[in-house]
N, CA, C and O atoms as a DFTB+ gen file, in Angstrom:
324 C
 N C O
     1  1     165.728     155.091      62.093
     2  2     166.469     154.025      61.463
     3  2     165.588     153.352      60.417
     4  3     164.448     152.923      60.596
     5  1     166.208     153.334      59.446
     6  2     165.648     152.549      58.229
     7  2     165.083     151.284      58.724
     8  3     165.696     150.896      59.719
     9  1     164.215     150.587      58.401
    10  2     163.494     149.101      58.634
    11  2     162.612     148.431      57.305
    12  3     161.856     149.072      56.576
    13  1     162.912     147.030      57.208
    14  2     162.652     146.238      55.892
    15  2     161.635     145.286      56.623
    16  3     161.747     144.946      57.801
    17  1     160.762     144.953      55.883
    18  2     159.751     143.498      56.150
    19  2     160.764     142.062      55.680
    20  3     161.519     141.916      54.719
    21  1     160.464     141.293      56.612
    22  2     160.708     140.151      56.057
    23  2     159.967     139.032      56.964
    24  3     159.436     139.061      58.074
    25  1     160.149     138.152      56.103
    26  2     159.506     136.520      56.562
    27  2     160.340     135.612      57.108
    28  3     161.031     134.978      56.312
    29  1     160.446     135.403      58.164
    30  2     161.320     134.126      58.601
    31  2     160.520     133.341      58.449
    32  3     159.412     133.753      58.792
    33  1     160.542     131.851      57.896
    34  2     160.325     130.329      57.932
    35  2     161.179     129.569      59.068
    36  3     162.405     129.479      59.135
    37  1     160.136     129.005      60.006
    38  2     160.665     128.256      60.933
    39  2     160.449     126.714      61.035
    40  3     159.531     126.532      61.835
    41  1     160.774     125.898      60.701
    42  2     160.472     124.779      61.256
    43  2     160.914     123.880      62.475
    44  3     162.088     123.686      62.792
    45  1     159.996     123.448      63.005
    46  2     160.459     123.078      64.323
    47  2     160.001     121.506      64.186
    48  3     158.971     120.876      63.947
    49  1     162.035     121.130      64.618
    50  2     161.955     119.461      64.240
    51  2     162.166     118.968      65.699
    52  3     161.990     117.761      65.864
    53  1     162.471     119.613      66.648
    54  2     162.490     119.156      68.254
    55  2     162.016     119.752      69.071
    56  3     162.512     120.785      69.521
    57  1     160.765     119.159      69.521
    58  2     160.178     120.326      70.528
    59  2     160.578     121.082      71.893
    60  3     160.075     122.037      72.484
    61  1     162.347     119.779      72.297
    62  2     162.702     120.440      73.150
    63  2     163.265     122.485      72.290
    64  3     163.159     123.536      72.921
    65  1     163.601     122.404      71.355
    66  2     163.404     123.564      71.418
    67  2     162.404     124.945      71.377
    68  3     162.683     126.129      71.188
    69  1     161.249     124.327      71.612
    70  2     160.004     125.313      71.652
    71  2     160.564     126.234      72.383
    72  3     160.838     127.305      71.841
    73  1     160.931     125.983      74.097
    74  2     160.928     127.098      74.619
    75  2     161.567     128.179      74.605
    76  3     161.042     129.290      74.680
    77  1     163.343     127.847      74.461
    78  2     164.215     128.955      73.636
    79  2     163.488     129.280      72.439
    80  3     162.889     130.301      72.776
    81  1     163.149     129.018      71.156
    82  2     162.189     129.482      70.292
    83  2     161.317     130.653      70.405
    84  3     161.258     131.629      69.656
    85  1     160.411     130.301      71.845
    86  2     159.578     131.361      71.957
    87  2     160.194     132.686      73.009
    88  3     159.745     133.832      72.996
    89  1     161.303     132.195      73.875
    90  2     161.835     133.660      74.270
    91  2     162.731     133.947      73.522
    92  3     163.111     135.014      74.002
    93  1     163.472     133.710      72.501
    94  2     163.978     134.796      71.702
    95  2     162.753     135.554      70.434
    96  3     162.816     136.683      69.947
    97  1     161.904     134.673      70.219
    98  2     161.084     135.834      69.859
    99  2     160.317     136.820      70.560
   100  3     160.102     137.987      70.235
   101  1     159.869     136.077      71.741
   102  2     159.278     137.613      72.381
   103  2     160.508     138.135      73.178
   104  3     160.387     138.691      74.269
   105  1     161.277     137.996      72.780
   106  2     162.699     139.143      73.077
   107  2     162.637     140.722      71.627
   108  3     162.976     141.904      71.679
   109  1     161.949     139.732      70.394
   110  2     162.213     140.690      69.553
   111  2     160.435     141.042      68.978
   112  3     160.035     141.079      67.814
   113  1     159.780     141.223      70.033
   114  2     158.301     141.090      69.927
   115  2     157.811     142.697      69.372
   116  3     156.750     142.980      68.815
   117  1     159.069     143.717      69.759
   118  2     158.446     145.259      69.123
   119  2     158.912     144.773      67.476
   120  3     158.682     145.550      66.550
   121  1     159.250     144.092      67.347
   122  2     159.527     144.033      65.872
   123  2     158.275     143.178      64.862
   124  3     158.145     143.351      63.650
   125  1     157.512     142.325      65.641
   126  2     156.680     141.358      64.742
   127  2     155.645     141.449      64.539
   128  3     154.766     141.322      65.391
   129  1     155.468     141.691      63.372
   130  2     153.958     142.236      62.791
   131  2     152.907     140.778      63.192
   132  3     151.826     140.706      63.776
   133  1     153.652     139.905      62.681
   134  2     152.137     138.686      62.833
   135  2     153.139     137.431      62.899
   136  3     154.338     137.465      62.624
   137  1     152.459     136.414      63.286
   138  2     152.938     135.064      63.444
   139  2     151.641     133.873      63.279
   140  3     150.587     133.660      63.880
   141  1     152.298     133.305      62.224
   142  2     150.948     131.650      62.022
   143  2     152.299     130.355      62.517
   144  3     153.449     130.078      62.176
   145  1     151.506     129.980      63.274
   146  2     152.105     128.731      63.621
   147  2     151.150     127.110      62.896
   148  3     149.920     127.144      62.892
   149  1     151.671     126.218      62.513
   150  2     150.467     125.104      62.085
   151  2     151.551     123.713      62.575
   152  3     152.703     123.445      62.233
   153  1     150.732     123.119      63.377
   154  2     151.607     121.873      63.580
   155  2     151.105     120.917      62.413
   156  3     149.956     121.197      62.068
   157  1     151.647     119.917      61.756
   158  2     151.882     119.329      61.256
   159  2     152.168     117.689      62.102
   160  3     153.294     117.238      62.316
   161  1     151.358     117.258      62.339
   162  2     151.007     116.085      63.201
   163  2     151.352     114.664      62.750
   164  3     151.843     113.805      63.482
   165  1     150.959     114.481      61.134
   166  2     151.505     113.572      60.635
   167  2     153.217     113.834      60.419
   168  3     153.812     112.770      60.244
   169  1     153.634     114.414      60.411
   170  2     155.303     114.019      60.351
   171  2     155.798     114.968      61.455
   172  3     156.970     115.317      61.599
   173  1     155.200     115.181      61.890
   174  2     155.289     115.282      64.155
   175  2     156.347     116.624      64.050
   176  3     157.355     116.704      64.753
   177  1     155.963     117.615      63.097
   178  2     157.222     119.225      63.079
   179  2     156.020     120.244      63.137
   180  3     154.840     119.953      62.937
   181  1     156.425     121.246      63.385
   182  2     155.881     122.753      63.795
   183  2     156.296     123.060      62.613
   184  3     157.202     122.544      61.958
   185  1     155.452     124.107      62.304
   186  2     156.016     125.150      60.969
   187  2     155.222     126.594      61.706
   188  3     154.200     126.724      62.380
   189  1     156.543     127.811      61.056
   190  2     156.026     128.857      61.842
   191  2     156.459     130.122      60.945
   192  3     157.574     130.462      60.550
   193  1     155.325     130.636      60.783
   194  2     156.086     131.911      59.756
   195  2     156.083     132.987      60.671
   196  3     155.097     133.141      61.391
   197  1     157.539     134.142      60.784
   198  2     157.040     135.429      61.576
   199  2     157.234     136.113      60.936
   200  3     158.251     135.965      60.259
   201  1     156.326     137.398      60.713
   202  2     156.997     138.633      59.800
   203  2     157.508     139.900      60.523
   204  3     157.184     140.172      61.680
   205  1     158.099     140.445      59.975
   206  2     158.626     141.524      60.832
   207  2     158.708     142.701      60.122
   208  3     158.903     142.468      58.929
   209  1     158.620     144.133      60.441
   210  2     158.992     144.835      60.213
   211  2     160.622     145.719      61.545
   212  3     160.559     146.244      62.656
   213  1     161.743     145.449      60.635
   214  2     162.805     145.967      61.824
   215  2     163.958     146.388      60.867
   216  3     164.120     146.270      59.653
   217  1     164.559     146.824      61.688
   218  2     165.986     147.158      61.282
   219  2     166.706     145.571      60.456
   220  3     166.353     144.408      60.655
   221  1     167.332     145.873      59.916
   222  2     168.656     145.425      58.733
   223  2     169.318     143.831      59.766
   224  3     169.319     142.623      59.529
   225  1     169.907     144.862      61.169
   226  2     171.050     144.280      61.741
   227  2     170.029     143.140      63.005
   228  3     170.297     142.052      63.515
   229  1     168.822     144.070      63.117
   230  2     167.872     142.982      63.968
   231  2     167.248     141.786      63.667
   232  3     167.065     140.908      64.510
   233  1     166.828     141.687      62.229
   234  2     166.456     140.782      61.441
   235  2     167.618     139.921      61.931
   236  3     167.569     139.245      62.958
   237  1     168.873     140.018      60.950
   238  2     169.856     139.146      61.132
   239  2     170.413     138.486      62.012
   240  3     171.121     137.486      61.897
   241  1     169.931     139.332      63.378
   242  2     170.555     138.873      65.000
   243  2     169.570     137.792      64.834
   244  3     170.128     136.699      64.730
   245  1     168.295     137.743      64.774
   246  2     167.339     136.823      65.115
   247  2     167.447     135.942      63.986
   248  3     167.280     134.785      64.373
   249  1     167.632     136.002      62.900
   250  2     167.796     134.472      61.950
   251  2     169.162     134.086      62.918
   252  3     169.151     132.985      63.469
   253  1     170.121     134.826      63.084
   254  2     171.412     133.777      63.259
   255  2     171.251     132.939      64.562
   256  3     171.601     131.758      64.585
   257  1     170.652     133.642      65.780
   258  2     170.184     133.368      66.926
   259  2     169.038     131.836      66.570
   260  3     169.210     130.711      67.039
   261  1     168.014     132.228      65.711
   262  2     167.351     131.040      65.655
   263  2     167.945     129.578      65.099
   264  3     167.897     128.441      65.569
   265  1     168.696     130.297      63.525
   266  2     169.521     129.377      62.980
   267  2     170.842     128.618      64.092
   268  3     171.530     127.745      63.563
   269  1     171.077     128.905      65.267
   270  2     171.841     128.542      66.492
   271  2     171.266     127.202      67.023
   272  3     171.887     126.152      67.192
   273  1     169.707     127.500      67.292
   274  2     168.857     126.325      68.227
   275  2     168.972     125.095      67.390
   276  3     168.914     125.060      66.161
   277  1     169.174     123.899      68.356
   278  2     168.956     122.448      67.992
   279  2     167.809     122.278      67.673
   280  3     166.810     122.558      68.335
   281  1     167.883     121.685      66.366
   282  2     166.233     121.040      66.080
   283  2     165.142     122.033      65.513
   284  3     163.932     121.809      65.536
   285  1     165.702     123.081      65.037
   286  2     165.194     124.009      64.506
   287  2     165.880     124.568      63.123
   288  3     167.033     124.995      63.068
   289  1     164.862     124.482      61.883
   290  2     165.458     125.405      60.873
   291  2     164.993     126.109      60.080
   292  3     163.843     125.914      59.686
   293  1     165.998     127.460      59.468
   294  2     164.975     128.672      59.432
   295  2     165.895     129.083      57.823
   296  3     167.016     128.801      57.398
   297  1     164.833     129.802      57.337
   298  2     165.142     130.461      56.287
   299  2     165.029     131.945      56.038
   300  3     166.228     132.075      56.284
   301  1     164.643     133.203      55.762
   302  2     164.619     134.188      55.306
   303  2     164.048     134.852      54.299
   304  3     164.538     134.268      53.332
   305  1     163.406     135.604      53.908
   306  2     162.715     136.443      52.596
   307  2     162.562     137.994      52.982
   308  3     161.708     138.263      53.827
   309  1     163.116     138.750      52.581
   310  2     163.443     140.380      52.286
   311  2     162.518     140.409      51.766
   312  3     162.136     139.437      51.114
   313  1     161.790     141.579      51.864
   314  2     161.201     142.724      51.117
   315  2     162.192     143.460      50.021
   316  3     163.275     142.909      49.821
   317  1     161.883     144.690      49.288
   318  2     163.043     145.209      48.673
   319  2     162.560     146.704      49.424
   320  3     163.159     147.743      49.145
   321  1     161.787     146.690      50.082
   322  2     161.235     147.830      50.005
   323  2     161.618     147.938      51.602
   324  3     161.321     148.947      52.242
């Protein structure tokens, strides 16, 4: 199956959602090349980049899945390649 890199941007504005956060990603953990997390202390949010190399339709399960959680918001960046 074909597979694209991309970058999810996460920011995390409620920490009750850390923990859903972190099991749907290590739900999709054969997929993630690397992850930087940096808290941001003065305005009290998480920021979290994951990259992935995966399928088309897996990427998308996991933005829509993340884009789901309270207090969390996420963006996207494709590769073309």
């Amino acid at each position: 199956m074909e597979t694209r890199v991309a970058v999810i941007s996460i920011i995390v504005e409620d920490t009750d959602a850390v923990e859903p956060l972190n099991e749907l990603l290590h739900s999709y953990g054969k997929y993630i090349i690397g992850r930087l997390g940096i808290p941001h202390r003065e305005k009290g949010i998480n920021i979290i980049c994951v990259v992935l190399d995966a399928p088309m339709n897996q990427i998308n399960a996991l933005s829509g899945s993340l884009g789901r959680l309270d207090g969390i918001s996420t963006k996207v960046a494709y590769s073309k390649v």
